[in-house]
ZADREN-598874 format. One record per residue (C-alpha): x, y, z; residue number from 0; residue in one letter. Coordinates in pm, 1 decimal, decimal comma, always signed. Each point is the difference from the previous one (the first is absolute). Layout:
BEGIN
<site <X; Y; Z>; NUM; "A">
...
# end
This chain:
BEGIN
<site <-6013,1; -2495,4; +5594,0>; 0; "X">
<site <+239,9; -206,0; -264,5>; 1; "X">
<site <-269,6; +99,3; -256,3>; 2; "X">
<site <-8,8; +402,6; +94,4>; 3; "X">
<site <+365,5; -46,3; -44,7>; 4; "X">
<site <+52,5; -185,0; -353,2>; 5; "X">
<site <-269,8; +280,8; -105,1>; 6; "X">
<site <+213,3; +241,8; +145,6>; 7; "X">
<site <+314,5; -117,5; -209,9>; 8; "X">
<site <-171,5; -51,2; -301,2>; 9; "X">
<site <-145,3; +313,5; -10,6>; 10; "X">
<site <+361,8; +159,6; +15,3>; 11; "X">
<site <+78,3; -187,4; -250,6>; 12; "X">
<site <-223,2; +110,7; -221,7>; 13; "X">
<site <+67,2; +379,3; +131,2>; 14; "X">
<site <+353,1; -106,0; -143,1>; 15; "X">
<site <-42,6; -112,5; -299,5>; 16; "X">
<site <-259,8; +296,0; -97,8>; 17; "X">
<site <+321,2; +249,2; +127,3>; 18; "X">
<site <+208,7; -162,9; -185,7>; 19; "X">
<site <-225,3; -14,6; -261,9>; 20; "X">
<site <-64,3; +366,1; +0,6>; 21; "X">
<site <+366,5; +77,7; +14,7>; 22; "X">
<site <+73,7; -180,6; -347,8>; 23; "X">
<site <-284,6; +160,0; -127,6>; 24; "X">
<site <+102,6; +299,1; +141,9>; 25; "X">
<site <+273,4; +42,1; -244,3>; 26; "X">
<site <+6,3; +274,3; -234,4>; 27; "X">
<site <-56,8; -153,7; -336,3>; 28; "X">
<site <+212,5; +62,4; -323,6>; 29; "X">
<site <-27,9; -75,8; -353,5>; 30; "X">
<site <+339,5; -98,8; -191,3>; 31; "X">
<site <-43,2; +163,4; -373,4>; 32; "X">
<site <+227,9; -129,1; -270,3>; 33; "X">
<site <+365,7; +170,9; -34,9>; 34; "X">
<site <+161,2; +138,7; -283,1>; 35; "X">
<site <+268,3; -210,1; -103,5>; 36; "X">
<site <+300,9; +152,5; -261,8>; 37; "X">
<site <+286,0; -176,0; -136,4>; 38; "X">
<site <-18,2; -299,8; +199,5>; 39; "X">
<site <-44,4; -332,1; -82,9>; 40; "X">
<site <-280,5; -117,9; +243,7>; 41; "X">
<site <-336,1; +51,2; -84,4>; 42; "X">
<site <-241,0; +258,9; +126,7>; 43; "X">
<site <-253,8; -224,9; +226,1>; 44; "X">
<site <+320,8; -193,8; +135,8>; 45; "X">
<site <+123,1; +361,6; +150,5>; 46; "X">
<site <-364,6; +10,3; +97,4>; 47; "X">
<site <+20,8; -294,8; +197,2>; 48; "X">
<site <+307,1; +63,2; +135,0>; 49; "X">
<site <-109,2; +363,4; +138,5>; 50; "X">
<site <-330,0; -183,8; +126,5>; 51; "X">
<site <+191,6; -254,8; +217,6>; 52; "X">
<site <+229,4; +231,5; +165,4>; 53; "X">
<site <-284,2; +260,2; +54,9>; 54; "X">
<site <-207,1; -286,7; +158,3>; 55; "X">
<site <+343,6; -120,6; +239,4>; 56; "X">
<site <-55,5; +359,4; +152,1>; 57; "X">
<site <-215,6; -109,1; +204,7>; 58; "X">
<site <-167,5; +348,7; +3,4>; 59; "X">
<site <-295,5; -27,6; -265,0>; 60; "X">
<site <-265,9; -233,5; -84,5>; 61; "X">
<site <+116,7; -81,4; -332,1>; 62; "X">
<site <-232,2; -18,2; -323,0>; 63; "X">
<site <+93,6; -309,4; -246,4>; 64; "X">
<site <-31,4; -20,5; -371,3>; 65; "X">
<site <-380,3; -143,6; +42,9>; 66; "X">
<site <-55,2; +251,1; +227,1>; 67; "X">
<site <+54,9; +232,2; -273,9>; 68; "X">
<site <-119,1; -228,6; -301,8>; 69; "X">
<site <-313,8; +223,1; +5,7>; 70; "X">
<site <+93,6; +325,4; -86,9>; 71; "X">
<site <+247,3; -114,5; -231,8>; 72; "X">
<site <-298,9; -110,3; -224,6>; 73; "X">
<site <-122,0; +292,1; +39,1>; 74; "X">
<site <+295,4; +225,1; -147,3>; 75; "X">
<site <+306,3; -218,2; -128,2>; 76; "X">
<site <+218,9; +280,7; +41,0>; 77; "X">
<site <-23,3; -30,4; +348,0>; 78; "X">
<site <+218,0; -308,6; -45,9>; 79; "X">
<site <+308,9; +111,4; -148,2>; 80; "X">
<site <+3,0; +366,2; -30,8>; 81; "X">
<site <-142,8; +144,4; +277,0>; 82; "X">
<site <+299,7; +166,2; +199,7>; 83; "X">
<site <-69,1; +342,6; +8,1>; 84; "X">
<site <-204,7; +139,8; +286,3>; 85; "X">
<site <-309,9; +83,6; -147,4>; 86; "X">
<site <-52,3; -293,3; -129,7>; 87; "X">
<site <+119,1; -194,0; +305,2>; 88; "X">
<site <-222,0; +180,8; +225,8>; 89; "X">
<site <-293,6; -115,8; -269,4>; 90; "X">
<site <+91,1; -340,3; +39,7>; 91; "X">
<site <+49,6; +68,3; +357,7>; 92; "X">
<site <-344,0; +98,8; +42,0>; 93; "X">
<site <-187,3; -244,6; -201,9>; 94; "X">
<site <+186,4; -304,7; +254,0>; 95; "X">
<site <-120,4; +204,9; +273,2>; 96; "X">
<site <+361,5; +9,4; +153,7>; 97; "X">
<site <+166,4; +185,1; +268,3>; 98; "X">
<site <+346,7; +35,0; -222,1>; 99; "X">
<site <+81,5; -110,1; -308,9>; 100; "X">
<site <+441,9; -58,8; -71,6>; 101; "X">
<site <+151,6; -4,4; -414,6>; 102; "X">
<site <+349,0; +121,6; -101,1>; 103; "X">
<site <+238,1; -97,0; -265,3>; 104; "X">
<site <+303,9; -215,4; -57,4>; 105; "X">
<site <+214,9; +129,9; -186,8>; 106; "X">
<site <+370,1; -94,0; -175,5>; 107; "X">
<site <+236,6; +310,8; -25,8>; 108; "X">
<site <+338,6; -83,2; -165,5>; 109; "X">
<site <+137,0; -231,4; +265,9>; 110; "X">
<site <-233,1; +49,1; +282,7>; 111; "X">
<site <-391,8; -86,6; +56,2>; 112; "X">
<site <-203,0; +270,0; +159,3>; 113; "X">
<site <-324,8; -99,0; +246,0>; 114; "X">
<site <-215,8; +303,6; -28,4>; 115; "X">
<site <-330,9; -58,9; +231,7>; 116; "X">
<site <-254,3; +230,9; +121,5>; 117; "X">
<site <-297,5; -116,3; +259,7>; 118; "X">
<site <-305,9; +263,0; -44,9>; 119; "X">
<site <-318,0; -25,9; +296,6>; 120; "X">
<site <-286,1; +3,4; -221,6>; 121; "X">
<site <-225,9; +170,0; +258,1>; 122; "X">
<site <+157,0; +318,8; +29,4>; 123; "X">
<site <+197,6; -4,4; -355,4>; 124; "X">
<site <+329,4; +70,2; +141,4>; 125; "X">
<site <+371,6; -135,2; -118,2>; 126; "X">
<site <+64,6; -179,5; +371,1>; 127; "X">
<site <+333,2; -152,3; -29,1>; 128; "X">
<site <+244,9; -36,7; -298,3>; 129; "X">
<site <+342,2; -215,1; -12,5>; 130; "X">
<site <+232,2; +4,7; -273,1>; 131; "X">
<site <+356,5; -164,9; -20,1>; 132; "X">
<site <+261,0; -75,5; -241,3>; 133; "X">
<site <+104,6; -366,2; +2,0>; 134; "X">
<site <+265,2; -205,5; -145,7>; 135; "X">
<site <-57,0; -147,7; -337,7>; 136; "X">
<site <-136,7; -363,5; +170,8>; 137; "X">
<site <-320,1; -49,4; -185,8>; 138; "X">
<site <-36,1; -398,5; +238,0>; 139; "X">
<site <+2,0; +262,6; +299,0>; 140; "X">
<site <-354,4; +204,4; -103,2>; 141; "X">
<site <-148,8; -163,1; +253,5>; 142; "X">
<site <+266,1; +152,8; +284,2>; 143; "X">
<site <+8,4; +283,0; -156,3>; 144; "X">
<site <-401,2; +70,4; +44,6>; 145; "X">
<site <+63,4; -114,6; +361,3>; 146; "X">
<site <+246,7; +236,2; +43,2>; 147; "X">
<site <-194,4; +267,6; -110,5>; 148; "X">
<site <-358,2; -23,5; +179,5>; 149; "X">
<site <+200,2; -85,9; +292,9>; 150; "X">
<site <+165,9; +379,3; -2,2>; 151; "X">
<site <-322,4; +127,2; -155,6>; 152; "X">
<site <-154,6; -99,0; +376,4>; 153; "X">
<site <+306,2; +74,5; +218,1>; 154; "X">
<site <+52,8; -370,2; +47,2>; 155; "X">
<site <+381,7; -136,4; +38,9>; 156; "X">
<site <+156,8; -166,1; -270,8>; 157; "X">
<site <+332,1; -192,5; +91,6>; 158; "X">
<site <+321,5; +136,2; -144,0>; 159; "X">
<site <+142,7; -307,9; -153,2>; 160; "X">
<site <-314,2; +78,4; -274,5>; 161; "X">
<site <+70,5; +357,1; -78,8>; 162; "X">
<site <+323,5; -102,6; -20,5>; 163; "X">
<site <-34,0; -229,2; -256,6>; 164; "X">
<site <-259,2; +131,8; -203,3>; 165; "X">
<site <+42,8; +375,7; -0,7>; 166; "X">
<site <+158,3; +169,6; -289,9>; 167; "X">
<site <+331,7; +51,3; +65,8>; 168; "X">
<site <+38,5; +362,1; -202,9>; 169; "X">
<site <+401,6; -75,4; -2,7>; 170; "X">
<site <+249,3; +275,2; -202,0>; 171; "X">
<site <+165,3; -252,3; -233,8>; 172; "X">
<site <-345,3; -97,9; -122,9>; 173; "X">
<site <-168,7; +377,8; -0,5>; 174; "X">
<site <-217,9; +51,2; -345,1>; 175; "X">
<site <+111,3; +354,0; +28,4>; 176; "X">
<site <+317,5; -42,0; -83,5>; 177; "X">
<site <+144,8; -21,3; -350,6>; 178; "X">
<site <+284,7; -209,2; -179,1>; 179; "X">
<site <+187,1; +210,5; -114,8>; 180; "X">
<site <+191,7; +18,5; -324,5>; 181; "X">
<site <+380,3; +187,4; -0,1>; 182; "X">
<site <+253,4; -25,0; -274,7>; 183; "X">
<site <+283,2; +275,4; -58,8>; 184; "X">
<site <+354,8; +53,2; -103,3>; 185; "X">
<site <+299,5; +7,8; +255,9>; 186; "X">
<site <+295,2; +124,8; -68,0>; 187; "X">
<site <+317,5; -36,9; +273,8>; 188; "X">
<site <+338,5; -97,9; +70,8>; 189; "X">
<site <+221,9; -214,9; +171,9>; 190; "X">
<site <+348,9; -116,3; +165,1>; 191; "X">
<site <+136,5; -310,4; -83,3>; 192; "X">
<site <+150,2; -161,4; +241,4>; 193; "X">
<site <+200,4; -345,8; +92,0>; 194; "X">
<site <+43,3; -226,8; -294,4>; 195; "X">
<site <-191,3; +234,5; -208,6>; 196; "X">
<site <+179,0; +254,0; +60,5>; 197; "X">
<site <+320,7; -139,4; -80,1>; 198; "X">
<site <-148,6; -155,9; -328,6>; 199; "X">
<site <-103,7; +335,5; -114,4>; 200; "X">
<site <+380,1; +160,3; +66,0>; 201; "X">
<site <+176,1; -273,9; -85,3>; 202; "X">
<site <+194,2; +74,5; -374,2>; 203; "X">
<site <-187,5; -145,9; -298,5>; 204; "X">
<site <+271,9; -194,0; -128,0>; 205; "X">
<site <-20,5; -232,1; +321,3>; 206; "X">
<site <-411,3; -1,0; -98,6>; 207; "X">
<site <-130,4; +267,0; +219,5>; 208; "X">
<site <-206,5; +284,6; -89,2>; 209; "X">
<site <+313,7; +278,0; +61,2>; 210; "X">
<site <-256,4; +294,0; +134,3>; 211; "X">
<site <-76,7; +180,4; +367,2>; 212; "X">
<site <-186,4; -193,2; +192,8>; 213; "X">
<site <-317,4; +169,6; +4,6>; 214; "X">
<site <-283,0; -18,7; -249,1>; 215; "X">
<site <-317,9; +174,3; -99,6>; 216; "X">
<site <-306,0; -177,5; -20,8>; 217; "X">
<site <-305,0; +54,3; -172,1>; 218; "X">
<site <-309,3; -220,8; -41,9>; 219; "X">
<site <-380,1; +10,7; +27,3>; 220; "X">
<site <-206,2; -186,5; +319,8>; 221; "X">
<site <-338,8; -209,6; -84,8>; 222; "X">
<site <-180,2; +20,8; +350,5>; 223; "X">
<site <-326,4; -156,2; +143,4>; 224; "X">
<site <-163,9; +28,0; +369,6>; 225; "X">
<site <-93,1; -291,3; +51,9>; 226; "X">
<site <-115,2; +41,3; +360,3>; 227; "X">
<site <-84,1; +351,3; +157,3>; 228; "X">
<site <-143,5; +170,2; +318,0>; 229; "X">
<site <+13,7; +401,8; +71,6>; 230; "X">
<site <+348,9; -113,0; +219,3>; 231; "X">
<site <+120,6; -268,1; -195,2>; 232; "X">
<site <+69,6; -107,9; -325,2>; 233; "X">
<site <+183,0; -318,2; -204,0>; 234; "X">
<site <+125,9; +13,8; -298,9>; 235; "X">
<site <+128,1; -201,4; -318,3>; 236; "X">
<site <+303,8; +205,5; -163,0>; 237; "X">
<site <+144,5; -171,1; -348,5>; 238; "X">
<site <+300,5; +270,8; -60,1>; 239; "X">
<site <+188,7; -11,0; -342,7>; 240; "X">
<site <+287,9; +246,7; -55,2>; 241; "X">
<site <+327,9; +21,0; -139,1>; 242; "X">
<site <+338,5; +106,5; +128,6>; 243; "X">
<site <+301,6; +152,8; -134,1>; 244; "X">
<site <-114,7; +197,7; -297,2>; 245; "X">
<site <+213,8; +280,5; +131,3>; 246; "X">
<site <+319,8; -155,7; -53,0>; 247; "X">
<site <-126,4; -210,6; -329,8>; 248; "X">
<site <-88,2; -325,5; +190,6>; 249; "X">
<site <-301,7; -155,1; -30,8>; 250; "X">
<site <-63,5; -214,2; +269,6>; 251; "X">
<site <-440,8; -120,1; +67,2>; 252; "X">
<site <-149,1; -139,0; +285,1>; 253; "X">
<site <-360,1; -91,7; +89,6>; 254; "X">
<site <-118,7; +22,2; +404,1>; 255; "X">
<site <-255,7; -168,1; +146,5>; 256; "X">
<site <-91,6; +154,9; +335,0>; 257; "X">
<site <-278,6; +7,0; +266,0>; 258; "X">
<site <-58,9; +335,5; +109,0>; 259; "X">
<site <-170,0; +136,9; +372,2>; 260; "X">
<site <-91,7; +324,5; +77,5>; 261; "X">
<site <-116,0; +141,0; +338,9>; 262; "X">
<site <-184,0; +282,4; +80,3>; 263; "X">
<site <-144,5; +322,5; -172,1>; 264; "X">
<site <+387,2; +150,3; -31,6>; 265; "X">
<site <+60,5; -272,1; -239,4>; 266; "X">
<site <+312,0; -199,5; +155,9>; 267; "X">
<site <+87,2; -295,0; -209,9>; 268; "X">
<site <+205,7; -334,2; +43,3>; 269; "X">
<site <+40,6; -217,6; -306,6>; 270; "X">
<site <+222,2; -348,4; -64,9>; 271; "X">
<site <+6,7; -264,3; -260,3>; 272; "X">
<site <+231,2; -154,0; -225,5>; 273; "X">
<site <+137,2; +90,6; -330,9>; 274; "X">
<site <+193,8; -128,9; -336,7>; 275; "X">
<site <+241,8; +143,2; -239,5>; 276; "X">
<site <+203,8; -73,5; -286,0>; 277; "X">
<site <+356,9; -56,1; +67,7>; 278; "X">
<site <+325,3; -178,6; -88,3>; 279; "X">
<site <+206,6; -255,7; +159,2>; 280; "X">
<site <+305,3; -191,6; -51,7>; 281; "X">
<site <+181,5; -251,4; +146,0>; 282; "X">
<site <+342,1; +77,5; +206,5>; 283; "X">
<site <+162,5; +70,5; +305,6>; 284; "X">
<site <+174,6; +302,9; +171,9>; 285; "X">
<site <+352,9; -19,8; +82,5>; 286; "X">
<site <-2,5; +98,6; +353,9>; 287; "X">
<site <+331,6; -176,4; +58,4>; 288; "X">
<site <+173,4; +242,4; -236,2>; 289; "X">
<site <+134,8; -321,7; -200,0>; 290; "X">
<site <-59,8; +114,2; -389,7>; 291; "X">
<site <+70,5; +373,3; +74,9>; 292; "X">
<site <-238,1; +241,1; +207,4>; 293; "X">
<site <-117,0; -102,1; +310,7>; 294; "X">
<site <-372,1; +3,8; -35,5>; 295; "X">
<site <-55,7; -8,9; -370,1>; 296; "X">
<site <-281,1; -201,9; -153,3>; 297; "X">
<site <+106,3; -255,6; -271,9>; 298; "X">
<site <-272,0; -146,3; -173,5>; 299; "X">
<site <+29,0; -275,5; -296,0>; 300; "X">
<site <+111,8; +252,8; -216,6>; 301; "X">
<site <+248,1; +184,3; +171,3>; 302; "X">
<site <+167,8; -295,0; +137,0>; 303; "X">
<site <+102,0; -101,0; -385,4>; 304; "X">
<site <+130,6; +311,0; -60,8>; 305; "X">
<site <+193,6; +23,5; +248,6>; 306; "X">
<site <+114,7; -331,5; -40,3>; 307; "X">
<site <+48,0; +2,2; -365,9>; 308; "X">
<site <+247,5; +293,0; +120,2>; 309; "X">
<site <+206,7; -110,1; +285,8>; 310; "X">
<site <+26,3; -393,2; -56,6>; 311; "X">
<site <+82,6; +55,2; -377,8>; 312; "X">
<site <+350,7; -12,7; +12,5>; 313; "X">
<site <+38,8; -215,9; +285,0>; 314; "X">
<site <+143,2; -363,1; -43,3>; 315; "X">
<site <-160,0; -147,6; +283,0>; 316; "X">
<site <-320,0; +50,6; -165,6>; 317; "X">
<site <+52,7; -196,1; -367,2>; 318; "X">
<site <-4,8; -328,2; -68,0>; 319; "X">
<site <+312,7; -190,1; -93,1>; 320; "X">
<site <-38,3; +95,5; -404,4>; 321; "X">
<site <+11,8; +333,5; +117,7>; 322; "X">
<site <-386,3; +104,0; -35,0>; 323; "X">
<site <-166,4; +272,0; +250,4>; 324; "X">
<site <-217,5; -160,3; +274,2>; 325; "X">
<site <-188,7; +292,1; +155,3>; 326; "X">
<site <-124,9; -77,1; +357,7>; 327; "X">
<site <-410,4; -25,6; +1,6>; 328; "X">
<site <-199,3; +226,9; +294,8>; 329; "X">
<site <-35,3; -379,2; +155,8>; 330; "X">
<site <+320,7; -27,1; +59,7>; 331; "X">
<site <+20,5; +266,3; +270,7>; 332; "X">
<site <-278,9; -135,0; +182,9>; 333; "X">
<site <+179,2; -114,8; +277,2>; 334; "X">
<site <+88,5; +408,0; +91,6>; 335; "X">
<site <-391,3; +128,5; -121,2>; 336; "X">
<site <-293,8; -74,3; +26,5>; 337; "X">
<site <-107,3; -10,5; -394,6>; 338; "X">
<site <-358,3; -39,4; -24,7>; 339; "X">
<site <-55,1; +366,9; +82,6>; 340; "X">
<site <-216,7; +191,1; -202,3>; 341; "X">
<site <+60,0; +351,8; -27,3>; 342; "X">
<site <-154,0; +318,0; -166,9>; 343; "X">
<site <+159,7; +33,0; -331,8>; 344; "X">
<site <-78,3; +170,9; -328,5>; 345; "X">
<site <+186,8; -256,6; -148,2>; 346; "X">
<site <-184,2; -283,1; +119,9>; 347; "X">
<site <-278,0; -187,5; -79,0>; 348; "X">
<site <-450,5; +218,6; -12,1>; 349; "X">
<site <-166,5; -123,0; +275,7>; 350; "X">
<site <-294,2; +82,0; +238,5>; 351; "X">
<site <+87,5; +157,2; +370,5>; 352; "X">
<site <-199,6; +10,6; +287,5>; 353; "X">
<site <-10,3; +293,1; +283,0>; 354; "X">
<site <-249,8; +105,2; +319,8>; 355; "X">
<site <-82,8; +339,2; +13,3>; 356; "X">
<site <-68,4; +157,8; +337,9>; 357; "X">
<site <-142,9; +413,9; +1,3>; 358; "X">
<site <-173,9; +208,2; +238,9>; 359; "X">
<site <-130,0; +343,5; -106,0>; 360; "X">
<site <-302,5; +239,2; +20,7>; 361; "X">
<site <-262,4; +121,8; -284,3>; 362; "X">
<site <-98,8; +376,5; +39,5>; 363; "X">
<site <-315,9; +14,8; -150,4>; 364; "X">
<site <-182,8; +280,6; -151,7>; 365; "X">
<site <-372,3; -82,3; -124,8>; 366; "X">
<site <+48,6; -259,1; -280,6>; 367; "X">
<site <+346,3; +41,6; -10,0>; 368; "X">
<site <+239,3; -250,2; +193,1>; 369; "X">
<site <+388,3; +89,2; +16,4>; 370; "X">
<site <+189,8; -298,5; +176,9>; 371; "X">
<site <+374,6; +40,8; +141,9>; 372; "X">
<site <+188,4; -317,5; +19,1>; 373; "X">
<site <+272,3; -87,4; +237,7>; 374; "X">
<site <+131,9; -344,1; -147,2>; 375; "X">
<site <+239,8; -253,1; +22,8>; 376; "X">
<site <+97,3; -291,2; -263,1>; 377; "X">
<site <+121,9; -291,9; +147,5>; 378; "X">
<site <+268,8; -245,8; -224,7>; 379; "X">
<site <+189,5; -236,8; +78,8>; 380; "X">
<site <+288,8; +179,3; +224,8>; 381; "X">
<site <-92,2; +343,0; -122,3>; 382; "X">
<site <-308,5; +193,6; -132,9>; 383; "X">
<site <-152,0; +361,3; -128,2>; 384; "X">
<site <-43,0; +240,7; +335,4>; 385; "X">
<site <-235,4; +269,8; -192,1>; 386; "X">
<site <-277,1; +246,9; +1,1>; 387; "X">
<site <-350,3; +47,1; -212,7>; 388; "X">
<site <-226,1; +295,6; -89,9>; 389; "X">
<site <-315,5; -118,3; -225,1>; 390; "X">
<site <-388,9; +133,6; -40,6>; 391; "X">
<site <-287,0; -171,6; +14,3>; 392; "X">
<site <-334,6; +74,2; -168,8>; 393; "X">
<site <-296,5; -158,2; +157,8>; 394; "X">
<site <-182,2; -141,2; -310,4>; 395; "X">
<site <-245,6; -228,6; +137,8>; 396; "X">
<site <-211,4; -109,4; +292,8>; 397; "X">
<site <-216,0; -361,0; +10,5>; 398; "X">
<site <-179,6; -122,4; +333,6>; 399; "X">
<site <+184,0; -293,8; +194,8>; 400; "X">
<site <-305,3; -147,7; +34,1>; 401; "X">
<site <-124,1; -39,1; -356,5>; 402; "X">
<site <-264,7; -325,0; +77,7>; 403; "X">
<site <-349,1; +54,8; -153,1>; 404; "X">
<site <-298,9; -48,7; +229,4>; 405; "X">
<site <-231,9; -276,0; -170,5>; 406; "X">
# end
């Protein structure tokens, strides 16, 4: 009885093993021909490897190795490396004796790699399945990326956290299609001055102002380069040089430095950035106690000597005891003013000045011609130029952002 029993169990067993033995061999098998590889740097039976692995982690085929196919490589060396076209895969197909045979290409487009793979059943001749996806430029993640690939090729899930990472992420700011672009153009405008300006640009020249309405014309020329653009967006570099004043015989230069952002098809445009100009200055102080004569008026260095020269002359209490004129310094009113002030003067002494520019605008465009209007604002210390701009752009040139060379 024990012995009917032990025969019993070995004999399913054995039933076992030959099922299970039958179900591996069972498996469809598959031949893994050598991809194309283009502009990356891995070699061409590394990608084959690669591809053979992750074909073989399918579980789905009974998978042909490199001895396997040793034979009919000797037989034709092109089947080795440049066999990837269907005709020729369905030869070498045919002489392993397969059920399917799998190739493709890898392939490095500007800043993406593209997995191109096509499995063929060499029985019936047919095209099967095909996968292709556009990766991220991570040449250490081939081997993910051919996962990723058969995995969708066979309707099998792949986990988000991979796609994630590795698919091509086909963002606006980095879109091939779209140029940088190339604007320069004269402006011409004009503007209010206000504040301190304006009251250095009225005030009478002999007190060192510039004696003229406050308002000035302005005309210049604008160097201007895109340095990032979408079809909605665009940033620019604006370097503005222009001159005001040559309306009422002033010359008075400035050079602007701004970062420019437009939105949208219509063209609406912000731009800021600082500035310099030429400008005088001189050292004084304004009388805003009304002690030396109008309330308000601005005595620098020079002023203060003539009017001291003129109303201490005569005055006893201002010699010394042989009789000699001792005219009263700027320092000695220091304790009524505040003396170190420096204020615009054409009297005074060439220096640089600084300003920020603020504007906001829109460019009406008509084919290659740009014409941008300009609402702006100078700041200065307490006062600035409130103004307006009309200028035309010519689009001259176009380049690619993305100007990398595939190896």
């Amino acid at each position: 009885m024990k012995n009917r029993i032990r025969t019993q169990i070995a004999l399913l067993v054995i039933s076992m093993m030959g099922s299970a033995s039958f179900a591996q061999t069972g498996l469809p098998s598959i031949a893994v021909a050598s991809p194309q590889v283009t502009g990356l740097d891995t070699e061409q039976l590394t990608a084959e490897k690669i591809l053979r692995i992750e074909t073989a982690k399918l579980g789905k085929y009974n998978v042909y190795d490199q001895f396997d196919m040793s034979d009919a490589y000797a037989k034709d060396s092109n089947y080795h490396y440049n066999c990837q076209s269907k005709s020729c895969l369905l030869r070498l197909g045919n002489e392993l004796d397969v059920d399917f045979i799998i190739s493709g290409s890898y392939d490095k487009l500007g800043q993406k790699i593209v997995v191109n793979l096509k499995l063929i059943n060499v029985n019936t001749g047919d095209v099967v399945k095909t996968g292709m996806i556009e990766f991220d430029d991570q040449l250490l993640e081939l081997q993910r990326m051919t996962e990723t690939v058969l995995k969708e090729m066979h309707g099998m899930e792949v986990p988000k956290a991979v796609t994630d990472r590795l698919n091509f992420q086909n963002e606006p700011i980095t879109t091939n299609n779209v140029g940088k672009i190339n604007n320069s153009g004269p402006r011409v405008g004009y503007a209010v001055l206000t504040g301190s300006v304006g009251e250095f640009a009225t005030r009478s020249a002999d007190r060192g102002g510039l004696d003229i309405f406050p308002g000035m014309s302005m005309i210049g020329y604008q160097f201007e380069a895109q340095y990032v653009g979408t079809e909605k967006f665009s940033a620019l570099i604006e370097i503005f040089a222009n001159v005001w004043g040559m309306e009422q015989g002033k010359f008075v230069p400035s050079l602007n430095l701004m970062n420019g952002l437009r939105f949208g098809d219509s063209g609406w445009e912000i731009a800021f950035g600082p500035g310099i100009g030429l400008s005088r200055t001189s050292h004084g102080f304004f009388d805003d106690k009304g002690l030396f004569g109008e309330k308000g008026q601005y005595f620098s260095d020079q002023d203060w000597n003539k009017y001291a020269d003129a109303t201490y002359l005569q005055d006893p209490a201002h010699t010394d005891g042989m009789g000699y004129y001792q005219r009263p310094s700027v320092v000695s009113i220091e304790s009524s003013y505040n003396t170190e002030e420096r204020h615009a003067d054409t009297r005074g002494a060439l220096g640089v000045s600084t300003h920020f520019v603020v504007g906001a605008g829109r460019t009406f465009r008509s084919g290659a011609l740009s014409i941008p209007v300009n609402l702006f604002y100078s700041f200065k210390k307490k006062g600035g130029f409130a103004g307006a701009s009309v200028g035309i752009n010519i689009v001259k040139s176009k380049s690619k952002i993305n100007s990398r060379k595939v190896i």
